[in-house]
N, C-alpha and C positions, 0 to 999 in steps of 0.2 A: 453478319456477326461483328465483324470489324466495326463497324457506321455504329453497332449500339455498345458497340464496348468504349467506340470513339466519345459517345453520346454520354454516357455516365461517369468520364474520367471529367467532361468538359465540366458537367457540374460539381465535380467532386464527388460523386457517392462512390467512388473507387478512392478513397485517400487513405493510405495507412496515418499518417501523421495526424490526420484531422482526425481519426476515429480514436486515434491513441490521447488526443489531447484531451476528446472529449470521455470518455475512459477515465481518466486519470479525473480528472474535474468530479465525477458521478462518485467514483471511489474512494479518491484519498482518504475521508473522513474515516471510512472502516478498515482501510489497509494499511501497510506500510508499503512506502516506498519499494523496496525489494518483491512484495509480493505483487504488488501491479506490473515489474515488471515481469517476472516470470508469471505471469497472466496474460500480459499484450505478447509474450514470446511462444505462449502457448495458440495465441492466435493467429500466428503469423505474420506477428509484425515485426519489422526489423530491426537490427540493435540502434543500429545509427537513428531511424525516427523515435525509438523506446526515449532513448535518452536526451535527445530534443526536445521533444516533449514533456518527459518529466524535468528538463531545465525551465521548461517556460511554465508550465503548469502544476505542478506540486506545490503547496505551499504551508502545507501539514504538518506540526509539530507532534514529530513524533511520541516524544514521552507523554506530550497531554495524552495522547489518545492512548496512550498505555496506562495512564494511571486511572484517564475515563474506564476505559472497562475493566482494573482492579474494583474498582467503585464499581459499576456497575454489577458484579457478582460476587458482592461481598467480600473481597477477600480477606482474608485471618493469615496469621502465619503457619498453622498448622495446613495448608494446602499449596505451599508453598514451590513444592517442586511440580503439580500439578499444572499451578497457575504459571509456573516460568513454559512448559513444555508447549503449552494449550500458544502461550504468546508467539514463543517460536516457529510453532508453525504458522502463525499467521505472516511471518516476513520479519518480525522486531529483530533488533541487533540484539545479542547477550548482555551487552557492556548498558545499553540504555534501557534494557529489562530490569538489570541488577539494581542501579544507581536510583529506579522509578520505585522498586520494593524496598530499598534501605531508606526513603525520607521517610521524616519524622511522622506525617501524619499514614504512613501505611505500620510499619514495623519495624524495631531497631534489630528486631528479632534475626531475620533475615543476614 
């Protein structure tokens, strides 16, 4: 057991760090940062590689991809505290939920 556990660290398929970067590379585009990592923490990966990791790999602009998927599900002001809840949970901060639903070309409404 030792020889094959020695055997797959030698190559890497035991890396947290490597699987958490390549993680973060797959997902960024639909997550935010926060929720990748309480995803790789859910997997058991460690804070110190989580955050390694998404130092070297994250490169995701968060509010595009918030306003990408306003855009994407129509939003109107009239759903407004639906479309903030829905965002929160996916990991988005408040402050750059907020600031994404006040530009001009979504709603002043807001």
């Amino acid at each position: 057991v030792a020889a094959a556990v020695e055997y797959v660290k030698q190559y890497h398929y035991i890396d947290d760090l490597r699987y958490a970067k390549q993680y973060i590379r797959y997902h960024q585009q639909k997550k935010s940062s926060q929720r990748l990592k309480m995803d790789l923490m859910k997997k058991g990966v460690g804070r110190e590689q989580i955050e390694q990791a998404l130092a070297e790999e994250f490169v995701s602009d968060e509010r595009a991809q918030i306003a990408e998927l306003l855009e994407k599900r129509h939003y109107d002001a009239a759903q407004a505290d639906r479309m903030y809840q829905f965002l929160m949970r996916r990991g988005f901060k408040s402050s750059d939920i907020l600031a994404v639903m006040r530009e001009e070309h979504f709603f002043d409404e807001f």
